[in-house]
Every structure is written in C-alpha cells, then in structure tokens.
DOVO-149803 format. One line per 3 residues: number of its first residue (from 1); their letters; for each residue z, x negated, y negated of C-alpha. Coordinates in steps of 0.05 Angstrom, whole numbers, plus 5000, padded with zeros to 4 digits. Each point is the difference from the previous one (the first is absolute). Layout:
<bavos>
NUM> A> Z X Y; ...
</bavos>
This chain:
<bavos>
1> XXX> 4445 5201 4486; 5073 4981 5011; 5066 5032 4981
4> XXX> 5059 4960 4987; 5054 5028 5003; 5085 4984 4995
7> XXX> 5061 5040 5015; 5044 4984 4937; 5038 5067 4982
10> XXX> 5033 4963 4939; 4952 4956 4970; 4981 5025 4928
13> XXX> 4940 4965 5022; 4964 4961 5042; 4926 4952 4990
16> XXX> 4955 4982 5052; 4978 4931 4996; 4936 4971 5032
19> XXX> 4966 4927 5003; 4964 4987 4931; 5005 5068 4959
22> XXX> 5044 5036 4966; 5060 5036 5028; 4989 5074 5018
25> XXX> 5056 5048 4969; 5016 5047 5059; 5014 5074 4998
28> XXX> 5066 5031 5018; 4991 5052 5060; 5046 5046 5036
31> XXX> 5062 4977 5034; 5003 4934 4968; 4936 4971 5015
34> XXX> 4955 4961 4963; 4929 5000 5008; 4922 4974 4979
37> XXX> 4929 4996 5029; 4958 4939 4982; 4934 5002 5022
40> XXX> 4979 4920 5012; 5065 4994 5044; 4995 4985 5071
43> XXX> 5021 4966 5066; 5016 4931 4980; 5028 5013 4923
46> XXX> 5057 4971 4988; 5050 5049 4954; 5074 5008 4970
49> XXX> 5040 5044 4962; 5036 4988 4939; 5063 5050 4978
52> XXX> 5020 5028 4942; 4988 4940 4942; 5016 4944 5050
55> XXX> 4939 4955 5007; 5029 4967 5069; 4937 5025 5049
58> XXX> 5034 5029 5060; 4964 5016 5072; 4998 5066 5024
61> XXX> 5058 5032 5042; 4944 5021 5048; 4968 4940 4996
64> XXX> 4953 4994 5071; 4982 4930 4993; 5042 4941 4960
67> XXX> 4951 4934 5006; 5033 4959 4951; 5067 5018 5029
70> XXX> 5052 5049 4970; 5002 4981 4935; 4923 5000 4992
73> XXX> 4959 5061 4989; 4978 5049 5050; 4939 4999 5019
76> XXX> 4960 5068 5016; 4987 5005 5088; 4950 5053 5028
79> XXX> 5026 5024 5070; 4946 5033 5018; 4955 4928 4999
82> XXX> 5032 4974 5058; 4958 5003 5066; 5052 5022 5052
85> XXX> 4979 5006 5078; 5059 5034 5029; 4968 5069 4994
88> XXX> 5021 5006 5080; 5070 4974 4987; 5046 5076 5020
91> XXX> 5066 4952 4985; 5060 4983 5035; 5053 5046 5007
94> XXX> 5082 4955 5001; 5020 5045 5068; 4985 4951 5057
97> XXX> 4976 4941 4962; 5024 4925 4990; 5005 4971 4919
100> XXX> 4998 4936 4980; 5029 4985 4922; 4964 4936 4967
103> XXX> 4998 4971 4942; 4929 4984 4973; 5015 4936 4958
106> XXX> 5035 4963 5057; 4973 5039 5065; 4936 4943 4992
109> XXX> 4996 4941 4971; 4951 5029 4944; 5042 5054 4989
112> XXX> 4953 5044 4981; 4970 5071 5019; 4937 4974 5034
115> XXX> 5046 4938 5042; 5036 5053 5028; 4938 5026 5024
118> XXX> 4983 4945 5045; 5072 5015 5042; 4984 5074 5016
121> XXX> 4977 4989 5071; 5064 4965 5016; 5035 5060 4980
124> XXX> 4953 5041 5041; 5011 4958 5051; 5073 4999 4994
127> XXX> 5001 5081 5013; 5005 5015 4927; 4999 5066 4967
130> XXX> 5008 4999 4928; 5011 4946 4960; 5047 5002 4931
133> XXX> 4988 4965 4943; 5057 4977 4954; 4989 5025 4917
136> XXX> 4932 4968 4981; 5001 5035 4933; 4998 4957 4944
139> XXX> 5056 4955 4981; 5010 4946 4949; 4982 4930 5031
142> XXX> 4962 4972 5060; 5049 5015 5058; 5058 5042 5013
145> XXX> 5024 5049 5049; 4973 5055 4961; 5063 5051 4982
148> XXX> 4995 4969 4930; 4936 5041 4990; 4972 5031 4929
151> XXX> 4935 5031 5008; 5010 5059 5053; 4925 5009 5011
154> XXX> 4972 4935 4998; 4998 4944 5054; 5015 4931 4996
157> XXX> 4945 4959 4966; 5012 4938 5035; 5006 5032 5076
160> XXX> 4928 5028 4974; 5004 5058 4961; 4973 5068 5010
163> XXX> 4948 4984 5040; 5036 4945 5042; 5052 5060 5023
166> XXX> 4944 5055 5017; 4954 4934 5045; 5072 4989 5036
169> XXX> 5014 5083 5011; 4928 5011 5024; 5009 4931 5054
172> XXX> 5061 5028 5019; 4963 5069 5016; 4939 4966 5032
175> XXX> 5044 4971 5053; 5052 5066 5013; 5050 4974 4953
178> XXX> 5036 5049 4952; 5035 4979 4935; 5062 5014 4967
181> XXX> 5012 4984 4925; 5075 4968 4977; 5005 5035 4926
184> XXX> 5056 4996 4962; 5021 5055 4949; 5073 4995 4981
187> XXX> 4992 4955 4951; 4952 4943 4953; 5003 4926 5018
190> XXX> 5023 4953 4942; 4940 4976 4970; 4936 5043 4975
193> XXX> 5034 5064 5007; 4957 5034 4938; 5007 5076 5026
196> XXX> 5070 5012 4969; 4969 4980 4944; 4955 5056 4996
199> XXX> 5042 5053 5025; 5078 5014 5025; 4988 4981 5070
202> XXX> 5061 4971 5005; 5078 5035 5005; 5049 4966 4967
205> XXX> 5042 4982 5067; 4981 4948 5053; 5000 4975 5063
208> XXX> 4996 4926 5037; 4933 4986 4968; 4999 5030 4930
211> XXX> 5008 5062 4961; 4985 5061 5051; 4931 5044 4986
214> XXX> 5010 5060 4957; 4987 5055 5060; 5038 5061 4963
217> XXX> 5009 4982 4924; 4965 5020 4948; 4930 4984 5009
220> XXX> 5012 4990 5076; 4938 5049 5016; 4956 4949 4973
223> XXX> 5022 4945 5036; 5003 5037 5070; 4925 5019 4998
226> XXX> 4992 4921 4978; 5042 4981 5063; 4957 5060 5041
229> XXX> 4937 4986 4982; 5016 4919 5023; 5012 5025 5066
232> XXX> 4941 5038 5003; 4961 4953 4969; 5019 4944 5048
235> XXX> 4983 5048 5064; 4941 5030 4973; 4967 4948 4964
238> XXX> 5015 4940 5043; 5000 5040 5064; 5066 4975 5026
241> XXX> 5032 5038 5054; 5076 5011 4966; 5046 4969 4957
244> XXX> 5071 4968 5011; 5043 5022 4941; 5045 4951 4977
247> XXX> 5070 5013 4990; 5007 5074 4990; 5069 4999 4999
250> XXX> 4995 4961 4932; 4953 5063 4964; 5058 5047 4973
253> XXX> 4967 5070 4990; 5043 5060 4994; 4947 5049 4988
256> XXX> 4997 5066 5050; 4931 4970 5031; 5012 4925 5022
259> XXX> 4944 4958 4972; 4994 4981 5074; 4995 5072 5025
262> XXX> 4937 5006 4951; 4969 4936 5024; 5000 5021 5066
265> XXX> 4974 5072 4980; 4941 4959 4964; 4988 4953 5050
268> XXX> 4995 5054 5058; 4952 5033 4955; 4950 4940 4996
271> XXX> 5009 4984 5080; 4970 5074 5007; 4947 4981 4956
274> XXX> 4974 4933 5037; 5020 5026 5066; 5043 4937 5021
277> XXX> 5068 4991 5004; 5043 4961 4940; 5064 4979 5014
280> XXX> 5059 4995 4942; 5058 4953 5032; 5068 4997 4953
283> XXX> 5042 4942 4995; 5079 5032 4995; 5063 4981 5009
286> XXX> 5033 5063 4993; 4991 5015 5076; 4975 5072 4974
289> XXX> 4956 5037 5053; 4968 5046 4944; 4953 4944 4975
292> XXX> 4964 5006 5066; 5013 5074 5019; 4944 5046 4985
295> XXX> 4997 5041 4935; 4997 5060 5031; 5068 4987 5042
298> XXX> 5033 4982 4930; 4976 4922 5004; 4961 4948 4959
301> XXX> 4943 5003 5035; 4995 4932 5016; 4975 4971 5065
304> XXX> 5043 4949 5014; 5058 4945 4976; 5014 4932 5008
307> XXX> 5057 4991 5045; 5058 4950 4971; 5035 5025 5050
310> XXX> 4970 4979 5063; 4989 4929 4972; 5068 4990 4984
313> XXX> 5019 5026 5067; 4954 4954 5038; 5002 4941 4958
316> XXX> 5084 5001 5001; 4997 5005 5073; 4956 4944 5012
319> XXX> 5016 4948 4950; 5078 5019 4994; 4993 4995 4925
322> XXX> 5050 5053 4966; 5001 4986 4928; 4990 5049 4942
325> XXX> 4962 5064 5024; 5003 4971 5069; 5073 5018 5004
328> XXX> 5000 5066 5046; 4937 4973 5040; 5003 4958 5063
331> XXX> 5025 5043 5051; 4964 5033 5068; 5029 5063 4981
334> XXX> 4964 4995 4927; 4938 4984 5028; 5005 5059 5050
337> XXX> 5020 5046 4939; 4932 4970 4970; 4964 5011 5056
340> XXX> 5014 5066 5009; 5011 5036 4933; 4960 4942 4953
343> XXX> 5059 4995 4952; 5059 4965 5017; 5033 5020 4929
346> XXX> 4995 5077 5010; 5056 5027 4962; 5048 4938 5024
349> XXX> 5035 4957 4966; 4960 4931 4960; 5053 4952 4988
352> XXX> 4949 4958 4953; 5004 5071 4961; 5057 5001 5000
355> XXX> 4989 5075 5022; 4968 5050 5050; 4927 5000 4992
358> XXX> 4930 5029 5030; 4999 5070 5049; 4982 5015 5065
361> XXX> 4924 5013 5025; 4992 5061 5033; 4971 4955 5071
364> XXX> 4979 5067 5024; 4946 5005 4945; 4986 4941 4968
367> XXX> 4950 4951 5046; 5024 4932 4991; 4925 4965 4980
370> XXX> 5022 5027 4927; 5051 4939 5001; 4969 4928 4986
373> XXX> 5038 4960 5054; 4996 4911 4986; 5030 4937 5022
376> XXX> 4986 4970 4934; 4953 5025 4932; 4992 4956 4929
379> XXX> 5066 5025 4981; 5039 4985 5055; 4973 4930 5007
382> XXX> 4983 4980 4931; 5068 5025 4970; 5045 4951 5047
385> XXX> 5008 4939 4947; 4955 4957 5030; 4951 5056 5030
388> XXX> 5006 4976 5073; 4966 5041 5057; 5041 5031 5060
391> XXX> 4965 4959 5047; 5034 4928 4963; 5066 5029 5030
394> XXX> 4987 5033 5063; 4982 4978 5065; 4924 5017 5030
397> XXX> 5032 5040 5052; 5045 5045 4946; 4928 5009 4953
400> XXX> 4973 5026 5056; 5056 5055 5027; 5005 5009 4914
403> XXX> 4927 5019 5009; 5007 5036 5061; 5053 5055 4976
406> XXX> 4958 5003 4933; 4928 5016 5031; 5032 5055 5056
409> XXX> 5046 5033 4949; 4979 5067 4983; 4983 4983 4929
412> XXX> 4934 4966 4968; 5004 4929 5009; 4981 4945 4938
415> XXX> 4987 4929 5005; 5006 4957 4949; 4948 4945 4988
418> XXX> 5006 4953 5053; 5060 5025 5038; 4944 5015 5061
421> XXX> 4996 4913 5003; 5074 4989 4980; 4972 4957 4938
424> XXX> 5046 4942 4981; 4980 5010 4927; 5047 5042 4944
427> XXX> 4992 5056 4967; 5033 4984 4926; 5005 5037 4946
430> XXX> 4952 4970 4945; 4980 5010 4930; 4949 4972 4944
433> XXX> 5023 5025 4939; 4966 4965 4943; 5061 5007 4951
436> XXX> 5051 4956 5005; 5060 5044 4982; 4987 5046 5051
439> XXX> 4977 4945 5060; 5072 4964 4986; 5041 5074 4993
442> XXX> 4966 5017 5071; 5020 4918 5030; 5061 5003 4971
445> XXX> 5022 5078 5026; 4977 4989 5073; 5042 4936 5004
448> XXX> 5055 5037 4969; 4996 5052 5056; 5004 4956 5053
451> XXX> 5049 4962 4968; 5048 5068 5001; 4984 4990 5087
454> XXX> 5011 4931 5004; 4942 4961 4998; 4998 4936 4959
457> XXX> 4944 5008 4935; 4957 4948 5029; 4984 5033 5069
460> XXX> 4965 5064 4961; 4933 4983 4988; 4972 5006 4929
463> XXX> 4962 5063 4993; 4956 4975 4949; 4989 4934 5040
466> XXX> 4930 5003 5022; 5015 4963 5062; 5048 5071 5029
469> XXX> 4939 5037 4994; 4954 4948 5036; 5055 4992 5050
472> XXX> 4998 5071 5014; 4931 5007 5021; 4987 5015 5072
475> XXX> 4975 4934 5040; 4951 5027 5058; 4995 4937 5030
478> XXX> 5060 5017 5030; 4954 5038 5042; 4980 4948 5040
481> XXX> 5074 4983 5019; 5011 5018 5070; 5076 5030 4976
484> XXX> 4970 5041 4948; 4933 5018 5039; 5048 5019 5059
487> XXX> 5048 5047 4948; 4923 5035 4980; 4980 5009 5068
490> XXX> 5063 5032 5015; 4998 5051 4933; 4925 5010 5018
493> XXX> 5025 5028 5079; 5058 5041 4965; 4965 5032 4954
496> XXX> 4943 5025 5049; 5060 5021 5047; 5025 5049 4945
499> XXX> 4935 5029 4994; 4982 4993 5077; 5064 5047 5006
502> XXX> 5010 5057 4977; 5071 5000 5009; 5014 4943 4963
505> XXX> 4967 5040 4931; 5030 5065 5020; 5035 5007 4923
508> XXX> 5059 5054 5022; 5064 4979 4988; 5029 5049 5043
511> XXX> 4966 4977 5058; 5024 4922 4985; 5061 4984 5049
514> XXX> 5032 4932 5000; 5061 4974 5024; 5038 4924 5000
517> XXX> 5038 4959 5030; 5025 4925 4992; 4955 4976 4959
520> XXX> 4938 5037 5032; 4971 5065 4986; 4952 5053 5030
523> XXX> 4958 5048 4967; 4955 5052 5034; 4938 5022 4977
526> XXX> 4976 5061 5052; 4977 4956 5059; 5010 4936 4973
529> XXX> 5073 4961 4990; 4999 4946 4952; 5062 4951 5024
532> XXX> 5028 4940 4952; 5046 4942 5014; 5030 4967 4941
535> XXX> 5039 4959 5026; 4996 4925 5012; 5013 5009 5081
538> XXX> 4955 5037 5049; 5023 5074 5008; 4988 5048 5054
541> XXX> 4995 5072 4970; 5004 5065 5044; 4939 5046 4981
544> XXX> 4996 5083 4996; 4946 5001 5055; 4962 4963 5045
547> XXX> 4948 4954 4970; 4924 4995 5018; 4974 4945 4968
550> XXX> 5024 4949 4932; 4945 5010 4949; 5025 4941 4958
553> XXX> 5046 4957 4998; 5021 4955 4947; 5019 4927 5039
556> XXX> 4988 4983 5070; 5045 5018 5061; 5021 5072 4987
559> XXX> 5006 5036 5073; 5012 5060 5018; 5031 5042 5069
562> XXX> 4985 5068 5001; 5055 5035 4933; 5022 4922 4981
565> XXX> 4967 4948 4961; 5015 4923 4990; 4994 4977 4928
568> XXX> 5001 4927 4984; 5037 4982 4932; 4975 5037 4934
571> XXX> 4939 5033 5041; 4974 5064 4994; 4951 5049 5057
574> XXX> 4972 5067 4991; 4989 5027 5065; 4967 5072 5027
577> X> 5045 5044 5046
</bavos>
C-alpha cells in the first residue's frame, strides 16, 4: 500500500496518474494537502499529478527520484532498500577540520557519483576532512554548475541518482571522510521549475537568480516545512554530515522566527537523535555575526559562514587585482583586521556599497573555525570571465605563502578542487540548457557583463558551448608533473603541520596577534610565529622571541639567528619559539 500525496492548498483538484490505468481523483486533506493510497503501487512506479482540469502531467514537488530528467515523471524510491555500512561512522564535527568543495560533473572525467569514488584516498591522503559537494539536485540538462536546480529532494540522474549519492556518502565514511551538501533554497532554476505551479512558493520580488521564495507570505508555512524537511531529508536520509546553504542573504523573511533559526532548531534536534554531529554553514554577505551565533545568545544557530572577506583580503594582496568588490582589499593592515576579528567590513565603510556595511564579532566569544577561510572556491574562480585559477597569475612561491596564511589562520580552511596541485585547468561557468531562448539569454547576458568590465565578447567563453564544460574538468595527469607534484607535496606537509600543532588550529581570535611591516608580516599563534615576505627582494624580519626550530618553510634558503629570520623573495616559514 502506498499514499500519494501533494501539497496544493489551491487546487480545486488534483488526479493521480499512473502507467496504464486510469487516473485516481485525490481527496482534499487538511492544510492544503492532497492525498490517496493505491495498493499495487511500489518502489519503481513511475507517477504525476495533474491540477485542477489541466491535463499537462506534472512531477511531484517532493519528487525523490527524476530518471527521465525534470520534465519526466517521478518515479517512487524506497530509502530504507539501500544497504548502507557506515553504521560505525560518529561524523565529523567542522571545528579543527580541513574541506575541500568539488564539483562532481568535472571533479573526474566521468563525472559521476561512483568516479568520484575512485579519488577518495587522494583526499585522505592529502589530510582531508570533509569534502563539499556543489548542488547535485536535479537540474534541466546534462551538465551545469547546479544553482539552476528544480527538484529540492532529488539527485542528479546523470551523476547517478539516488543510489549513486548514498554509494559516494558511505565511501566517503568508509575511509574517515565526512560530507557536506551545497543546497540551494532562495530561489528555482529556469527550466522544470513545476512547484510554483502547485503552490505559492514563490514572493513576488526577486533577487540575482529569479523571483525570491515565499518565506513569510501567505502560504509561507507550507513552503518552510517543504524547505525543512529537504534539509532533513538530505542529512537523514543520505547520511551527509551538513549542508552549505546557498546565499542566505538572498531568502527575505521578516517573520519573528527566521526560517534559519528554525532550521537550525530542527537540525540540532536530529543530531541528538543519530548521535553525530551535522554542520549547517551559511553563505552571507551581510557580514552579520547572528547567522552563526547560538540561539540561545540571540543568534541563528548556525555553525559557521563562508568568509568573502578573507578571500578578498588575501587574494587582493597577492595578485594586486582591485577591481569591483576588490576595492577596499589589498592592504597588510586589512588582512591583519581579517586575521584578527574575521571581518574586515565590521560596521566600516564599503565603497562598492556605496555605504557602511557588516558589524563587529565579539573576538572574545566567537571562535574563528565558524568562518570558512579560501584562496579561491567555484565562485571566485568560475565568475572571472574566462574562469581562470589563482595559480595562472601568481608565482609558485606567492601560492604557497597564499596557502600558508590560509591553513594557520584561525578559521576552517577549504580547498577547492585541485588548488592542493595548482591545476592549470579552468573552472568556467557552464550550462546545457536544452531550450534555445534561454541557452542564448544566458550567452548573451554573461558577455554583456563582462562587456560593462572591459573584456571584448569573444574572450568569454560560451556557456552553453560544450567544450567550457569539458575544459573545466580537472586533468590529474598533472599529477605526474614534477611542478604540480611538488605544489601537492607541499599542501600535503602544511596541512599535517596545522593538525601536528595545536597552535596553528587554536580558533580564538583574541589570542591571534599579527603585526607588518614593508611588505612582510608576522602572525603568532601561542608558540608558533608564522612570518611572510611579499616582496620580490629577500627581507630580514626581526621576530618577538627567540626561535627553536623552522617547521616549514615555503622556498629554500630561509635562515634564521636567534629573534631574526632571512626570507628570500615571496617566501613564507612558520617557526616554533
């Protein structure tokens, strides 16, 4: 016996249909829903609803497996059936660990669930804690980066479905990896978007990406347990270890309780339950310490935020680039404001505002592994116009000091996909959108953008040009390169420094002091001093203490006498006092 059944709180009516018999009328229940048992119904049926007198067949809102792809029906998936062996698996908590963000459709050459698979152990071996997975809910088309997503509780057919999700989550836990979900709630892709059609999910203003998600309309109770019961779906069902919420900024909500707040009331509740930790990470701009401050000091309840902030500080500094957002970044004394108090917009002035943004953390309370700290991440690369990595501008020895600051910063480090080799390969932004309206609107709007910064329309790649998505695949070849085997090894001895060291994790911001100099700065960490010369000359740089021993050092010929230390050009050491 099955029940079907459909939120549609203004249908008059609503039909069941099935493969080869007749529709089923469905009965109108409380609080909008719509619901009917039918007894031959089981794992494997395919089903879709039709509303009112409208004979289009539609897939369901809650649809947990889309075969034929978004426009096809849904197709009935049993849970329970699949054979996990991570019963041992207690999780990963984000304090203390390392994350590494991929994308499954160009992380392998497959680009698929099970590929991805066959690379664990070099993540293992790489000193990887938790890996996170860009959007593989269901989109419209082969590839894409996966914000353009439609079906909030089903995965991607072609990275393998259902099943090809829960075999990569139960790898990942058979080899001490945890794994954090990208989802994406603030608003429907283009194409296949069928839950508005069922229900007012959507407010009538927007943001970058389409009309916002009704959070505190009419109806809005509805679609928060829809958006709630995603999230618990996702940690519950597919046993991944948290979720990175995308764009939170961009879900308006002016009800008393902030849809976020009751996530992270729901998602607490269910960590209790399995007795592992789940981690909710926000992406913000609003430099806002309540998404990450607990509920019962007034917060969110969130555990932690990526941090524009540190990028922009690091990547200014290194690379010199100060266009757009850039503009206030590139300074030693914004990177020491980073360093120290996570936010370098804290109540100060944005001139790309236009006006004084984001608020001070309270560095006394607030541990700093509840900021995501990166050189580079999908956006960051892939939304430069022709999606080229940090490491096609900068010199070996300025990726490594980049990496160096990033991995003994009080925050939680993040990798992106083959940042640990310096891969030579882009990261562009790519679509496959089978209509042809909307694959030339999305061509011709990113070379308009660009063309607003000065970049000729023939240097943007064409998203829907199936060569920017091949291009973007990671080449591990490169592997075998002694520069990019070298740039490994050298990630590989940071990263088990950090965790070596206790110092070098120690998350309090308070205890983080740094000063600068010409073109050099110094940052202690209890016992340990972590000294960098950016500059393109040797420096010598006085130290607060004696020094025992270097524990790494990022180029050859560093020295150091007793409180000084040598530094060839663009080098950086960490050293124990």
């Amino acid at each position: 016996m099955t029940e079907f059944a459909v939120w549609a709180p203004e249908a008059a009516r609503v039909r069941l249909r099935l493969p080869g018999v007749a529709d089923h009328d469905m009965r109108s229940d409380t609080g909008g829903w719509w619901r009917v048992e039918v007894p031959a119904a089981g794992p494997g049926t395919d089903y879709s609803f039709l509303l009112d007198d409208d004979e289009r067949a539609l897939p369901d809102p809650r649809s947990a497996w889309q075969p034929a792809g978004v426009h096809g029906p849904s197709r009935l998936y049993d849970h329970a059936a699949f054979e996990w062996t991570d019963r041992a698996w207690t999780g990963r908590q984000l304090p203390g660990s390392v994350l590494y963000e991929l994308h499954v459709g160009t992380f392998t050459p497959e680009g698929t669930f099970d590929a991805a698979i066959g690379r664990l152990d070099h993540l293992v071996d790489l000193g990887v804690d938790l890996i996170e997975l860009l959007p593989v809910n269901a989109f419209n088309g082969e590839h894409n980066w996966g914000y353009d997503g439609v079906c909030w509780y089903a995965p991607h057919q072609p990275y393998g479905g259902p099943d090809g999700l829960k075999r990569l989550v139960d790898a990942a836990h058979a080899k001490g990896l945890g794994v954090i979900l990208d989802v994406v709630y603030n608003h429907f892709g283009p194409s296949g978007a069928y839950a508005p059609m069922f229900a007012p999910y959507l407010a009538e203003q927007s943001n970058p990406w389409g009309r916002t998600v009704n959070l505190d309309g009419p109806h809005s109770d509805g679609v928060r347990r829809y958006i709630r019961d995603s999230v618990l779906m996702w940690l519950r069902d597919y046993h991944v270890d948290g979720l990175r919420l995308d764009a939170v900024h961009a879900m308006p909500d002016s009800r008393a309780t902030h849809l976020l707040e009751e996530v992270a009331a729901e998602v607490e509740a269910l960590s209790t339950h399995l007795g592992r930790p789940l981690s909710l990470i926000a992406e913000s701009d609003l430099n806002d310490p309540r998404l990450i401050s607990p509920r019962e000091a007034g917060g969110y309840g969130l555990h932690a935020q990526w941090n524009d902030d540190a990028h922009h500080a690091l990547h200014t500094l290194l690379t010199g680039e100060r266009q757009g957002y850039y503009g206030d970044f590139g300074s030693l004394e914004c990177l020491t404001d980073v360093l120290t108090g996570a936010y370098f917009h804290a109540g100060t002035w944005s001139s790309f505002r236009n006006r004084h943004h984001g608020r001070p953390v309270d560095r006394q309370r607030t541990p700093g592994h509840r900021f995501v700290a990166y050189l580079q991440n999908h956006d960051q690369i892939g939304n430069r116009a022709t999606g080229d990595r940090i490491s096609a501008t900068l010199s070996p020895g300025l990726l490594r000091v980049g990496a160096t600051l990033l991995f003994t910063a009080p925050f939680t480090p993040m990798l992106f996909m083959g940042e640990e080799w310096a891969a030579s390969t882009p990261w562009q932004f790519f679509t496959s959108h089978p209509e042809p309206e909307l694959a030339t609107a999305v061509a011709t709007g990113r070379r308009r953008e660009f063309a607003a910064h000065g970049w000729p329309a023939g240097d943007v790649p064409d998203p829907q040009d199936p060569q920017t998505f091949v291009r973007s695949r990671l080449d591990w070849a490169e592997l075998d390169k002694p520069e990019h085997r070298e740039m490994y090894e050298f990630h590989k001895r940071l990263i088990a420094l950090r965790k070596s060291r206790p110092d070098l994790s120690d998350p309090r911001l308070h205890a983080v002091d740094v000063r600068h100099g010409d073109q050099f700065l110094v940052m202690r960490r209890g016992e340990c001093l972590v000294v960098a010369n950016l500059a393109g000359r040797a420096q010598g740089v006085s130290l607060p203490g004696v020094v025992r021993r270097v524990l790494l050092a990022t180029g050859e010929g560093v020295t150091v006498m007793r409180d000084r230390i040598q530094l060839p050009a663009e080098t950086a050491a960490i050293v124990a006092l």
